[in-house]
C-alpha positions as CSV (number, residue, x, y, z in Angstrom):
1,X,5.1,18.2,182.9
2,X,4.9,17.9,186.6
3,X,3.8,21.5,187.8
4,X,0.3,22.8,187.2
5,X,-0.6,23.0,183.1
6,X,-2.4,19.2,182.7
7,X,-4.5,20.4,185.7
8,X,-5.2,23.4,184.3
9,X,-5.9,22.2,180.8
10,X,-8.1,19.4,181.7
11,X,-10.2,22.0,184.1
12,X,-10.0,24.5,180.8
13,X,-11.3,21.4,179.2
14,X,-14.1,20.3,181.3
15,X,-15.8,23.8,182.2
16,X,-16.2,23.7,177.7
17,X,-19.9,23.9,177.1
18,X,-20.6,21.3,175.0
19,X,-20.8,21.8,171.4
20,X,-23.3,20.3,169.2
21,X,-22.5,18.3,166.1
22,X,-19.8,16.6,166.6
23,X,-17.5,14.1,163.9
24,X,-19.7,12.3,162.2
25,X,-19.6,8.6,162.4
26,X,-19.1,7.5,159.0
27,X,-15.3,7.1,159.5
28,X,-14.8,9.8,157.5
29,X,-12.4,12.7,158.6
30,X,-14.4,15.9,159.1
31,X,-12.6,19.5,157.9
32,X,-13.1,23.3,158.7
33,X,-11.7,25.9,160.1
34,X,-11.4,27.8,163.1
35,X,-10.5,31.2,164.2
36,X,-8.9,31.2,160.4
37,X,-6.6,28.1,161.3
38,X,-7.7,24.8,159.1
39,X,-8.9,21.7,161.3
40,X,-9.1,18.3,160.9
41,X,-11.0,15.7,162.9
42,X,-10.7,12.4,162.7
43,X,-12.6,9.6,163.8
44,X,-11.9,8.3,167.2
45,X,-11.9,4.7,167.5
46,X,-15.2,4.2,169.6
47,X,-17.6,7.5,169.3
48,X,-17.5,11.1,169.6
49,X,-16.6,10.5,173.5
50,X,-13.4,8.7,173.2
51,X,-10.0,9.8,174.6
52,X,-8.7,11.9,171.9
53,X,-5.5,10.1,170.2
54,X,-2.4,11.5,168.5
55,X,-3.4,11.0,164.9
56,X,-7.0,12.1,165.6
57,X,-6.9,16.0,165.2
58,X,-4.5,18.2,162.9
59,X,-4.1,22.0,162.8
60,X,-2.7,23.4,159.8
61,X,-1.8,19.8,158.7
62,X,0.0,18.6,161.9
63,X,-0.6,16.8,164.8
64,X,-2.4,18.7,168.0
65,X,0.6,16.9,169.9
66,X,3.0,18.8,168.1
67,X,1.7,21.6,168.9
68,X,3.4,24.7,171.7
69,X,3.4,27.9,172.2
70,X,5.0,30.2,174.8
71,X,3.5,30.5,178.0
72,X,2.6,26.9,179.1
73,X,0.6,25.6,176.5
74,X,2.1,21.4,175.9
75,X,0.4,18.3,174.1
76,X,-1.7,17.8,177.6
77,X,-5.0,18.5,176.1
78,X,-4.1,15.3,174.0
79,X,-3.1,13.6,177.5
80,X,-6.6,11.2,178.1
81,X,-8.8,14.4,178.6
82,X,-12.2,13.4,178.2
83,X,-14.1,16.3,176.6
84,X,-17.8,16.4,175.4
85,X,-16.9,16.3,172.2
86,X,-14.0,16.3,169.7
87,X,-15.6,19.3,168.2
88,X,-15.0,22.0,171.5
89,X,-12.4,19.8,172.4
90,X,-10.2,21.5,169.4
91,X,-12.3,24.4,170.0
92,X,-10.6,25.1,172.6
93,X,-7.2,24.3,171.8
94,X,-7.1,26.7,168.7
95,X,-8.6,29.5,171.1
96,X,-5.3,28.3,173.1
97,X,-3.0,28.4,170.2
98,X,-3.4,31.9,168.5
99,X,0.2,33.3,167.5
100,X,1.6,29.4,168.4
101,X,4.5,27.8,166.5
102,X,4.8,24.0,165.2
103,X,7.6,22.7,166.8
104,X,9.4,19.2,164.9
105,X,5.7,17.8,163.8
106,X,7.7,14.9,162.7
107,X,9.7,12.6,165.4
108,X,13.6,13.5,164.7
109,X,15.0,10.7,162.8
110,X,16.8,7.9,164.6
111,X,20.6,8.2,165.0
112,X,22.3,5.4,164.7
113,X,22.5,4.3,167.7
114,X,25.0,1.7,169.6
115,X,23.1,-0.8,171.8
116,X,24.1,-1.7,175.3
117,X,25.9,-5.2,175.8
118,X,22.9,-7.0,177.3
119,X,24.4,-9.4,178.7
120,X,27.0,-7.9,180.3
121,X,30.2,-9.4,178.7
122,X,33.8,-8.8,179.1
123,X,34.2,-5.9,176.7
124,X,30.8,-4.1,176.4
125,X,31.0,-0.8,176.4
126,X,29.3,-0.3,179.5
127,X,30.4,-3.3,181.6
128,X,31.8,-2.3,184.8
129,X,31.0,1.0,185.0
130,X,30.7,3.5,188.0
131,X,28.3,5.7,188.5
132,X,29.1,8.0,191.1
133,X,27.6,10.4,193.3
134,X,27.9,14.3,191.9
135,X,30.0,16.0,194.6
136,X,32.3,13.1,194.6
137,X,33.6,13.6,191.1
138,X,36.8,15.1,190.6
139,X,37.3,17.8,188.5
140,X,38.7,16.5,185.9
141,X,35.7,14.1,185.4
142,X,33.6,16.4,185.8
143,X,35.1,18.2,182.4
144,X,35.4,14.8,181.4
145,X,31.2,14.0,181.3
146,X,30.5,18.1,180.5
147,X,32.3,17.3,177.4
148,X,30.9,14.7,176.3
149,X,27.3,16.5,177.2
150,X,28.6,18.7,174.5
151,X,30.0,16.7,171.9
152,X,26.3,14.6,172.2
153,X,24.9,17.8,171.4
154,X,27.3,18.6,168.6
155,X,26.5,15.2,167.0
156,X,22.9,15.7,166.9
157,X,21.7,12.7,168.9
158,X,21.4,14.4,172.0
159,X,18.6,15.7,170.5
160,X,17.3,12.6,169.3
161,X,16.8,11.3,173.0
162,X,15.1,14.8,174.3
163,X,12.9,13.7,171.2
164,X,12.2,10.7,172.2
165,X,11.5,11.3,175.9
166,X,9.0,14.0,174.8
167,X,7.1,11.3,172.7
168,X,7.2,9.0,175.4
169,X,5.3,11.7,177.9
170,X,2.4,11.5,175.4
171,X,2.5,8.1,174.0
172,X,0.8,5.7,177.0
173,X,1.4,3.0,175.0
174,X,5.3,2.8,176.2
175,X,4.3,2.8,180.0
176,X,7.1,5.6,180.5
177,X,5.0,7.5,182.9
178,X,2.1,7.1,185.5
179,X,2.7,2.9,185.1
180,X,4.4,0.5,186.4
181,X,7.1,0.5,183.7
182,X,8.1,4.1,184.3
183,X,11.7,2.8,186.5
184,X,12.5,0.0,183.4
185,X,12.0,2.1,181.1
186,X,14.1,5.1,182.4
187,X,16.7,2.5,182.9
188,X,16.7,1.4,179.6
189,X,16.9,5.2,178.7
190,X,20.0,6.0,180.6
191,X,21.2,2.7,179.5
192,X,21.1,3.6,175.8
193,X,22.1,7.5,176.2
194,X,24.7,6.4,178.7
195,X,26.1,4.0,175.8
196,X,26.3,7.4,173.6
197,X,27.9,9.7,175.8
198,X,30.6,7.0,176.4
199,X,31.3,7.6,180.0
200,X,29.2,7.3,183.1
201,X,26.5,9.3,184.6
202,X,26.7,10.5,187.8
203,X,23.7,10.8,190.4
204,X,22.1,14.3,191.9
205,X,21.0,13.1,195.4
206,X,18.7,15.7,196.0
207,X,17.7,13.9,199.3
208,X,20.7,16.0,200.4
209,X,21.8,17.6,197.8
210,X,19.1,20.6,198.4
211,X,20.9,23.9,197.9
212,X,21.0,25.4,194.1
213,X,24.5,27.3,194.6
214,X,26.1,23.9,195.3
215,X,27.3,20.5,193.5
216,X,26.0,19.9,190.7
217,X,24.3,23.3,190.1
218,X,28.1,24.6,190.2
219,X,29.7,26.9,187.2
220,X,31.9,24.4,186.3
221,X,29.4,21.3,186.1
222,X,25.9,22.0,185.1
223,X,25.9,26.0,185.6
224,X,23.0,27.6,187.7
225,X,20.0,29.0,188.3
226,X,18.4,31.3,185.7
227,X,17.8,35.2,185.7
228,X,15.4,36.7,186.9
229,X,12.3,37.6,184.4
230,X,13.3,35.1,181.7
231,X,14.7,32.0,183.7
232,X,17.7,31.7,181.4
233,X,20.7,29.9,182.8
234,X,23.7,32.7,182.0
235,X,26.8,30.4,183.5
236,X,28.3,27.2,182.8
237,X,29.0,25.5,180.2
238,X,25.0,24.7,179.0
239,X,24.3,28.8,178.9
240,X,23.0,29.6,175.6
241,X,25.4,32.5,175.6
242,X,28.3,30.4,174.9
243,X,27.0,28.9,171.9
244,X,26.9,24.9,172.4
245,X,23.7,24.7,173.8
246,X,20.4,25.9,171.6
247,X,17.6,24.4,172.6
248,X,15.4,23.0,169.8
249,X,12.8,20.5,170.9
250,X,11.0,22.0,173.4
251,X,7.1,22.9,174.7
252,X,7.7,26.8,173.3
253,X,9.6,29.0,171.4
254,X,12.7,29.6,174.1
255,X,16.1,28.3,172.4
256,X,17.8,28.9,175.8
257,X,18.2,26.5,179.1
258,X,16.1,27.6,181.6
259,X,15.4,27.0,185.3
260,X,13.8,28.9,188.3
261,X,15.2,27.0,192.0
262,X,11.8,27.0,194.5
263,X,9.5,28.7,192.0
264,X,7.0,25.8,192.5
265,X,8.8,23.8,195.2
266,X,10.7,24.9,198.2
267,X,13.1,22.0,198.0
268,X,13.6,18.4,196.9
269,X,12.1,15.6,199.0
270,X,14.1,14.8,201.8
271,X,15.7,11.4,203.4
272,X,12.3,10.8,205.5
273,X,10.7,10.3,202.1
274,X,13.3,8.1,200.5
275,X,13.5,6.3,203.6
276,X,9.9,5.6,203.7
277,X,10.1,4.8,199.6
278,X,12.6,2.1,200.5
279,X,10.7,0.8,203.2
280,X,7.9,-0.5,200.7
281,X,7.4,-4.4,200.4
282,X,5.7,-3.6,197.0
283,X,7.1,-2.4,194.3
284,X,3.5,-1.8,192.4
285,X,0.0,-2.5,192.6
286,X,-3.1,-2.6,190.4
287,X,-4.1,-0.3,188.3
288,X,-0.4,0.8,188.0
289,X,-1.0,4.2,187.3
290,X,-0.4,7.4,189.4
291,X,-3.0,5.9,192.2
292,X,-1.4,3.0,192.9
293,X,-0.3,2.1,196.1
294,X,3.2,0.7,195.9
295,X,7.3,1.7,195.6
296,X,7.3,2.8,192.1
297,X,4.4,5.3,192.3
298,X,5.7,6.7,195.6
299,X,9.7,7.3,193.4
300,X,8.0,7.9,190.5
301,X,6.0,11.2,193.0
302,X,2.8,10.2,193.0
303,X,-0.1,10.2,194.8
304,X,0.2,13.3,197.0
305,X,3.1,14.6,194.6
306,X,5.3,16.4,193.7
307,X,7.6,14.2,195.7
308,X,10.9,12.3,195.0
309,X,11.2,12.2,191.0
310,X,8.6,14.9,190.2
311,X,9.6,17.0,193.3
312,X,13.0,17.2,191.4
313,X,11.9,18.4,188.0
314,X,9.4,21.2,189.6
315,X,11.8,22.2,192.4
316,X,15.1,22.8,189.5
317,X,11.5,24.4,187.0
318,X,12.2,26.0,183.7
319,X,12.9,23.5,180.9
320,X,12.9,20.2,184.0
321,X,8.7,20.9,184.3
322,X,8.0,20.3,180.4
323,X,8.1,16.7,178.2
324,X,11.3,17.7,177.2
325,X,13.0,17.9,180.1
326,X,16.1,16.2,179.5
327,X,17.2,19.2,177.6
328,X,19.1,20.3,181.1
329,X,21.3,17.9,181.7
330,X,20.3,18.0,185.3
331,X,17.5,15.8,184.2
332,X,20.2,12.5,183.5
333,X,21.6,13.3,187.4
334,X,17.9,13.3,188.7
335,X,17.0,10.1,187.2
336,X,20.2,8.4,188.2
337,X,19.2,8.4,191.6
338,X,16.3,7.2,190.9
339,X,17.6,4.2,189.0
340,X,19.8,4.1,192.1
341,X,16.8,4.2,194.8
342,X,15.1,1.5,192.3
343,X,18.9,-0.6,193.1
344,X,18.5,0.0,196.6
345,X,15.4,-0.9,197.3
346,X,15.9,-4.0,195.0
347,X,18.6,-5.1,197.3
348,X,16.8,-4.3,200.3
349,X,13.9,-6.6,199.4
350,X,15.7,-9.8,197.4
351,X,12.1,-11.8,198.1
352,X,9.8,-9.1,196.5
353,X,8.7,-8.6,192.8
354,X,11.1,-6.3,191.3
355,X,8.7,-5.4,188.3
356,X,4.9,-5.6,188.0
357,X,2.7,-6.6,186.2
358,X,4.6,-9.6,185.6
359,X,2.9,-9.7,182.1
360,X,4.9,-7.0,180.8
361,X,8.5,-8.3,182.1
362,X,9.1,-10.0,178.8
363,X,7.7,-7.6,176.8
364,X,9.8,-5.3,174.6
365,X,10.3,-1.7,175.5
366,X,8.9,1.6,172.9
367,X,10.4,2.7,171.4
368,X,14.0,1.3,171.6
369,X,12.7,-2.0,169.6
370,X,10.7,-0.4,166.6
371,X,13.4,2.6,166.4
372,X,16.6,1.7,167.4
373,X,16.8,-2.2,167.3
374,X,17.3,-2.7,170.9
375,X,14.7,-5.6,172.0
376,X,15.6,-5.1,175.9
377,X,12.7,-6.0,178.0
378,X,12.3,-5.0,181.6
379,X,13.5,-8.6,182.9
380,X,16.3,-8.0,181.5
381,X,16.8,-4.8,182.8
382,X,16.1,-5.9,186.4
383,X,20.0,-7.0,187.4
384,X,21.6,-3.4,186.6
385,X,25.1,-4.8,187.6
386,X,26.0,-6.3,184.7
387,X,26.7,-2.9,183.4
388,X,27.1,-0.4,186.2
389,X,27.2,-0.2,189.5
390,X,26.8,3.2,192.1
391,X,29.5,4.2,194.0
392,X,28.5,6.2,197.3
393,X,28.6,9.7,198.6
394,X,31.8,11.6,199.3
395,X,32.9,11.6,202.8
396,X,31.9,14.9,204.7
């Protein structure tokens, strides 16, 4: 998700020669096969140039997003690639797929889910809560939140959110990534998962929190690093060896954690960068994307990335780079702190616009409204102390 494959799929894209004849106009869905796997192409909504959409090419019957294999290969070539034509476009993702597996074509189904007290009142269930920083849990919470890592796991809906984050990578429409909704709607996220685990999330500074054999990369918290050759986490309580933690929605085939410390990263950005972060009068600026100039762009690790939030995923790697990266837990620390630098800067610039564009701040966020019920909008997300506050780091 934040290493190399999109650049390397959309370069494997571009350098296609272009292929004649592609889907004809008609609005007719166009089938064949290729390399003895049945294709269907669909229509895009302009011409035969468009970005290719999720419902616009099936292999085998199911969407190209839903498509992995080992190796590398995610839903990026589905990602706003523009190709020369729909036609070489899945081409070249069938040449990509040979001897793939469909992974959950279908989005899980929604659990039922408990909503957060939006307004903060005496009695919701996550009113008044601490988040605290890692190292400066005790041990018994630390058993405390690893079970409850578990029994979310147990219950099925753990699942459900790796689902959903997944989905959200590839569905621009939710503004999770690469827009100026990516820290409202990870705090609407956290919210809602926090709600399920029923206790609070701590925060990874990884500012200064840097080395892998220490908090929370411990055996008794989140476990550590993987083995060599296969990546696969053998301690702590999230080691597939121990049974509780198969990994099911994912970019490949692996049903085991996986990470690789400094494979693509040396280390986690450091408190020059977050200082500069939170030195920004701005929290975004047009066109709200990955080039924009502004506080959320610059947390979120772009431009000039992988920094802060993306420096995070690539430096932990294994199951952190893909768009189902909250299947380590370590991915819930990570984005604490960043709710917690979005806090801190917040505070630290009380005149500023906390969310932009201010179009969206009223809008409801994807897919908690149309899946779960949950009509929270990002203005409403903007005060996050009417359910949680962060506590700070343990004294040295």
């Amino acid at each position: 998700m934040f290493g190399t494959s999109r650049r390397q799929v959309l370069a494997m894209a571009l350098a296609m020669p272009f292929l004649a004849d592609p889907v004809p106009r008609g609005g007719k869905c166009r089938e064949l096969t290729i390399k003895g796997r049945s294709v269907k192409i669909c229509p895009p909504p302009t011409d035969e140039h468009a970005l290719v959409l999720d419902e616009t090419v099936f292999i085998d019957g199911v969407p190209l997003r839903a498509m992995v294999m080992p190796g590398g290969f995610s839903s990026a070539l589905n990602q706003h690639v523009i190709h020369p034509t729909l036609l070489s476009m899945v081409t070249e993702a069938v040449h990509l797929l040979r001897g793939a597996r469909l992974v959950n074509p279908r989005p899980l189904a929604p659990v039922e889910l408990a909503h957060p007290d939006v307004a903060g009142r005496a009695g919701g269930r996550n009113a008044g809560r601490l988040r605290k920083h890692a190292a400066a849990l005790t041990a018994a919470e630390r058993t405390t939140l690893v079970n409850a890592f578990l029994e979310l796991k147990r219950s099925g809906a753990y699942d459900f959110f790796v689902d959903v984050h997944r989905r959200a990578f590839d569905n621009h429409g939710w503004n999770a990534h690469m827009h100026a909704g990516f820290l409202a709607w990870h705090r609407a996220y956290l919210l809602l998962f926090e709600n399920q685990l029923g206790t609070a999330l701590p925060y990874w500074d990884w500012s200064t929190q840097q080395r892998p054999d220490a908090t929370p990369f411990t055996p008794d918290f989140l476990g550590g690093n993987g083995r060599p050759g296969d990546t696969q986490v053998m301690d702590g309580p999230f080691a597939y060896r121990t049974g509780q933690w198969p990994i099911t929605v994912s970019e490949d085939d692996r049903n085991f954690l996986r990470r690789e410390f400094g494979a693509q990263a040396d280390r986690p950005s450091g408190p020059s960068v977050v200082d500069r972060a939170l030195a920004m009068d701005v929290y975004d600026r047009p066109p709200y994307d990955s080039s924009a100039e502004g506080f959320r762009n610059l947390v979120e690790g772009w431009p000039g990335g992988p920094q802060m939030h993306n420096r995070a995923h690539v430096w932990v790697g294994g199951n952190m780079l893909g768009a189902s990266s909250p299947n380590d837990p370590a991915f819930f620390l990570n984005h604490c702190f960043v709710d917690k630098l979005w806090a801190d800067w917040q505070a630290r610039h009380p005149s500023a616009a906390h969310f932009l564009p201010a179009e969206l701040l009223d809008v409801p966020l994807e897919p908690f409204r149309s899946e779960s019920g949950w009509t929270i909008t990002p203005r409403e997300l903007l005060d996050h102390r009417k359910w949680y506050t962060y506590g700070g780091a343990p004294a040295l």
